[in-house]
N, CA, C and O atoms as a Tinker XYZ file with bonds, in Angstrom:
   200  protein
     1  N      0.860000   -1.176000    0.000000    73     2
     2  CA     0.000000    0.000000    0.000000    64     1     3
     3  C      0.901000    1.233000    0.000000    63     2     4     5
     4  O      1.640000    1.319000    0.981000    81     3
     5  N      0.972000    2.078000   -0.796000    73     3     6
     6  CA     1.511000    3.403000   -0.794000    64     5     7
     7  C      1.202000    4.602000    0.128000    63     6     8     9
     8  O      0.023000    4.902000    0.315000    81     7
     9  N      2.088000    5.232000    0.655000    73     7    10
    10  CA     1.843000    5.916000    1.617000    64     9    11
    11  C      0.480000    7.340000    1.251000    63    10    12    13
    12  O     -0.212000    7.975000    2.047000    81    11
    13  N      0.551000    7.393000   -0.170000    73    11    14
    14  CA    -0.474000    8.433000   -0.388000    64    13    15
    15  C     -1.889000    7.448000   -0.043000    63    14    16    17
    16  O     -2.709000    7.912000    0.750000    81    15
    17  N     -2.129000    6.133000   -0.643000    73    15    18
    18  CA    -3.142000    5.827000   -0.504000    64    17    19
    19  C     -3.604000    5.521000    1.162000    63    18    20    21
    20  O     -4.773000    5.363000    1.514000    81    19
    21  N     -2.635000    5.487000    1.905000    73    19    22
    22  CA    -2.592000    5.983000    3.302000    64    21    23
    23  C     -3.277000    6.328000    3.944000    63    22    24    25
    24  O     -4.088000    5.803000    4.707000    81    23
    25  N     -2.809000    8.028000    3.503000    73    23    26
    26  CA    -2.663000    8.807000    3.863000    64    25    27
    27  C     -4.565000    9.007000    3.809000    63    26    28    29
    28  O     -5.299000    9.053000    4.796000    81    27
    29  N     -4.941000    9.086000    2.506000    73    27    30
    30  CA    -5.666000    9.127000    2.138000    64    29    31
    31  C     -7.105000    8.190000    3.045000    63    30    32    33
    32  O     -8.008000    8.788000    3.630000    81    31
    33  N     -7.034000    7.202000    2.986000    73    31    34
    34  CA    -7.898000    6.304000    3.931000    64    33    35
    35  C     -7.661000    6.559000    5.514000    63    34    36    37
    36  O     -8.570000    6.237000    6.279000    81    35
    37  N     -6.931000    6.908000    5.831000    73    35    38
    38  CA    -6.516000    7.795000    7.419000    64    37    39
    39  C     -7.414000    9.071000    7.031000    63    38    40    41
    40  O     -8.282000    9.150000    7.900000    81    39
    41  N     -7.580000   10.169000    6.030000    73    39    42
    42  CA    -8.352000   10.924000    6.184000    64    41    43
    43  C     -9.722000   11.005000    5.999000    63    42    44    45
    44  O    -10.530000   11.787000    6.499000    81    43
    45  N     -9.908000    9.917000    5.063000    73    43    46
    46  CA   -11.443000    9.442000    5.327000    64    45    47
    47  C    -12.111000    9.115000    6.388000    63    46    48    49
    48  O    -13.235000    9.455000    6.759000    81    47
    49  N    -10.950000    8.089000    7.077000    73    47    50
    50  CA   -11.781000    7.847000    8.044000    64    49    51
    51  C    -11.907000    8.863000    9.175000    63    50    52    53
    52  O    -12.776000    8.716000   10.034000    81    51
    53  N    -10.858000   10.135000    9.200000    73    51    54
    54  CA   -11.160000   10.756000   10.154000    64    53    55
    55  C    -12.547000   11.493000   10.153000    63    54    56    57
    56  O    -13.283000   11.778000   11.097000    81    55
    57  N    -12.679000   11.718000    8.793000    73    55    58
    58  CA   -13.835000   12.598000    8.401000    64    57    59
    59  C    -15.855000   12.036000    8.672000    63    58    60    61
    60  O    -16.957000   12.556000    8.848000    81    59
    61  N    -15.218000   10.691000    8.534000    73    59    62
    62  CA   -16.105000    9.729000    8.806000    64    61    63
    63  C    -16.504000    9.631000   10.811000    63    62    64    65
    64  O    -17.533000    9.832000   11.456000    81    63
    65  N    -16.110000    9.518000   10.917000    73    63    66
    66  CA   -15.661000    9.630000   12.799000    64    65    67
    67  C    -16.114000   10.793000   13.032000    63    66    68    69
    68  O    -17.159000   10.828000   13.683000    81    67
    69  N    -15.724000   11.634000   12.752000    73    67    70
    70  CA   -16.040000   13.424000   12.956000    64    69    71
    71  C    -17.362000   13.664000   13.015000    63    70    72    73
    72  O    -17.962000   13.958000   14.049000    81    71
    73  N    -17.987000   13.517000   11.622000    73    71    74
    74  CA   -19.357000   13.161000   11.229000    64    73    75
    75  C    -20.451000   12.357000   11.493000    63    74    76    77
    76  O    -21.596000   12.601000   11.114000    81    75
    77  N    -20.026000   11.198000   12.278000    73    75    78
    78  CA   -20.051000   10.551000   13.170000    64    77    79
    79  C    -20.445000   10.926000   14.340000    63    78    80    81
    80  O    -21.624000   10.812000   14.675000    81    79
    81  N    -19.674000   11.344000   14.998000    73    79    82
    82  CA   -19.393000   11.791000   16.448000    64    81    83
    83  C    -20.194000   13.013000   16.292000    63    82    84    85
    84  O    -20.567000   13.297000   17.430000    81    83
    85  N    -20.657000   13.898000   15.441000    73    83    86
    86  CA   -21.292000   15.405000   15.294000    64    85    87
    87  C    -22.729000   15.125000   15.531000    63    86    88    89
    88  O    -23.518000   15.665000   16.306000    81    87
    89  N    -22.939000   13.824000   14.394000    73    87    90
    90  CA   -24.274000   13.282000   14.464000    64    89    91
    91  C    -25.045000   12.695000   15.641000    63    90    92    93
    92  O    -26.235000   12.989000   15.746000    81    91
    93  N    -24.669000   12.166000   16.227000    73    91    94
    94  CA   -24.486000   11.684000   17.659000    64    93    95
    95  C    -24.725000   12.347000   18.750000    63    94    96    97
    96  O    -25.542000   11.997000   19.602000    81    95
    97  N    -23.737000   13.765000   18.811000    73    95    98
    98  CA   -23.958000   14.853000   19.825000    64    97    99
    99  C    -25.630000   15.623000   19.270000    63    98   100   101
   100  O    -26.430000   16.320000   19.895000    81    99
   101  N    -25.637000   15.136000   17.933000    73    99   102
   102  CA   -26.673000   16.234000   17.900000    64   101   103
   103  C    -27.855000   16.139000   18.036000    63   102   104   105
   104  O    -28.705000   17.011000   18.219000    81   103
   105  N    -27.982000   14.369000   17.893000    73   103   106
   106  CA   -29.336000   13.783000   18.183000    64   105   107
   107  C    -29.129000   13.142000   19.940000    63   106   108   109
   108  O    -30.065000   12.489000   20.401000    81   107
   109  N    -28.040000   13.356000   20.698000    73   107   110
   110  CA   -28.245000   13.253000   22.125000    64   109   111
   111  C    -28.649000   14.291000   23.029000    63   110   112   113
   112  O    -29.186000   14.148000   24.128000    81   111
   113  N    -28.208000   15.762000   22.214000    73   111   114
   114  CA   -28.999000   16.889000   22.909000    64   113   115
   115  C    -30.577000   17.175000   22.488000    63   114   116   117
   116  O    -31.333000   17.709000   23.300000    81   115
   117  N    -31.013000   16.794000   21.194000    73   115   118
   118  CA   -32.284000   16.887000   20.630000    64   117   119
   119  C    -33.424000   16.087000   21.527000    63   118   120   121
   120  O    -34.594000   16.379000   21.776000    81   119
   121  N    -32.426000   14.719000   21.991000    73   119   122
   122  CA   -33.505000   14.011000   22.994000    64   121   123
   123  C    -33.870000   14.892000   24.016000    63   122   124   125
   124  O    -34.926000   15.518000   24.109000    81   123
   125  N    -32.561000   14.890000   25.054000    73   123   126
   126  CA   -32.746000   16.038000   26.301000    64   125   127
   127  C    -33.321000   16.995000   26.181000    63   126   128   129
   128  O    -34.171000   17.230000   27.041000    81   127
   129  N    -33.146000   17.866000   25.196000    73   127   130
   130  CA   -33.805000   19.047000   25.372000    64   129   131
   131  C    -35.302000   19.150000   25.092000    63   130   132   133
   132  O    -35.933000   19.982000   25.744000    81   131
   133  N    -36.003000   18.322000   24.105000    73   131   134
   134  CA   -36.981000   17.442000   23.674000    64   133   135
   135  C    -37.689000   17.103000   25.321000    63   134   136   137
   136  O    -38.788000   17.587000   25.593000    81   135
   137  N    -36.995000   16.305000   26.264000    73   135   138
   138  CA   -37.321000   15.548000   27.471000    64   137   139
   139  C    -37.346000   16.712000   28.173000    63   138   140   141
   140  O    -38.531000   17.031000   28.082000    81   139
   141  N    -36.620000   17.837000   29.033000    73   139   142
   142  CA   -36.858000   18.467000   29.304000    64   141   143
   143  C    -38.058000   20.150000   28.903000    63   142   144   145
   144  O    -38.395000   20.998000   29.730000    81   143
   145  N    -38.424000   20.107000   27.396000    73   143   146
   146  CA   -38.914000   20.625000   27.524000    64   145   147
   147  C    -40.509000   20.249000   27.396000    63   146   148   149
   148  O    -41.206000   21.177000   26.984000    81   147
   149  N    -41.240000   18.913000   27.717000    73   147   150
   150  CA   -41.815000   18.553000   27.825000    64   149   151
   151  C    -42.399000   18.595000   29.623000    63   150   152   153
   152  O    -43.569000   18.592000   30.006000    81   151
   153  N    -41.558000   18.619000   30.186000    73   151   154
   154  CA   -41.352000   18.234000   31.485000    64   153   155
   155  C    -41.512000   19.606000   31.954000    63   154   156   157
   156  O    -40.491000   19.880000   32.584000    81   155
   157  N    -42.570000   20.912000   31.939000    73   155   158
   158  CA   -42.974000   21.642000   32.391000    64   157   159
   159  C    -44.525000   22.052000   31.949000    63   158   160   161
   160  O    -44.922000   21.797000   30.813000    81   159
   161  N    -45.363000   22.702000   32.925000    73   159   162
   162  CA   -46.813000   23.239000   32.511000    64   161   163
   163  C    -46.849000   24.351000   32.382000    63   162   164   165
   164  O    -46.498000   25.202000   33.199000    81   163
   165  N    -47.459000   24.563000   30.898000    73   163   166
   166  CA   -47.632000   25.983000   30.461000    64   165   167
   167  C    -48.654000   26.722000   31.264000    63   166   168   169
   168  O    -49.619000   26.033000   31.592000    81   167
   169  N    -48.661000   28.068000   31.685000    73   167   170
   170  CA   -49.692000   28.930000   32.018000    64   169   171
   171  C    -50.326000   28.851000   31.008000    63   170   172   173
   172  O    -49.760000   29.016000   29.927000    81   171
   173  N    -52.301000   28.451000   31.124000    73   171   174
   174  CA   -53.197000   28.830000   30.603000    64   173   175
   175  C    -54.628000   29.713000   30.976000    63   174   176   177
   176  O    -55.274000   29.463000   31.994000    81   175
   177  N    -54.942000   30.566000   30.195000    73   175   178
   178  CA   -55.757000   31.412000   30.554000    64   177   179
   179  C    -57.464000   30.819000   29.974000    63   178   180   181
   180  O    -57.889000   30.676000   28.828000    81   179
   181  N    -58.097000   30.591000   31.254000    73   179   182
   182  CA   -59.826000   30.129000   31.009000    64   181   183
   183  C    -60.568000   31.164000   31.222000    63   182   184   185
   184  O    -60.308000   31.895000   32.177000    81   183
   185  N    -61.728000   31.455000   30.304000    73   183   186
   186  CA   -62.521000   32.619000   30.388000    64   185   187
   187  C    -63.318000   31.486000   30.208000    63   186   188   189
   188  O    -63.318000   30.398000   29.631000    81   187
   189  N    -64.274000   32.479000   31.239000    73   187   190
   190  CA   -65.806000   31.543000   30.769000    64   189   191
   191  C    -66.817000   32.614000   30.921000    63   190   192   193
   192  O    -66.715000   33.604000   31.645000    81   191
   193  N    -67.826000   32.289000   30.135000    73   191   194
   194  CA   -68.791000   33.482000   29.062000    64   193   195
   195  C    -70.043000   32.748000   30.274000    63   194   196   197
   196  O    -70.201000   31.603000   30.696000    81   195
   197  N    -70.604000   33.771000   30.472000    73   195   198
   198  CA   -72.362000   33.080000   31.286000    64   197   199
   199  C    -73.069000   34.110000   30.349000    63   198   200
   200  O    -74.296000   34.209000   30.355000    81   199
């Protein structure tokens, strides 16, 4: 194997990992924040007409 083609598959895969790892963080805060913002009661305002 030649060191360019290497080189080359070392940077794929970093890019892969990265993208990876981005994807990951981004759907582990989407849960939480998702979970927490469920996890409160909105003020609502009732009028009632006689």
């Amino acid at each position: 194997m030649s060191h360019f083609l290497a080189t080359y598959i070392d940077f794929v895969q970093s890019v892969g990992f990265i993208f990876l790892a981005t994807i990951a963080v981004f759907i582990t805060r989407k849960l939480f924040s998702d979970n927490k913002k469920d996890n409160y009661i909105e003020a609502v305002k009732i009028e009632v007409d006689e």
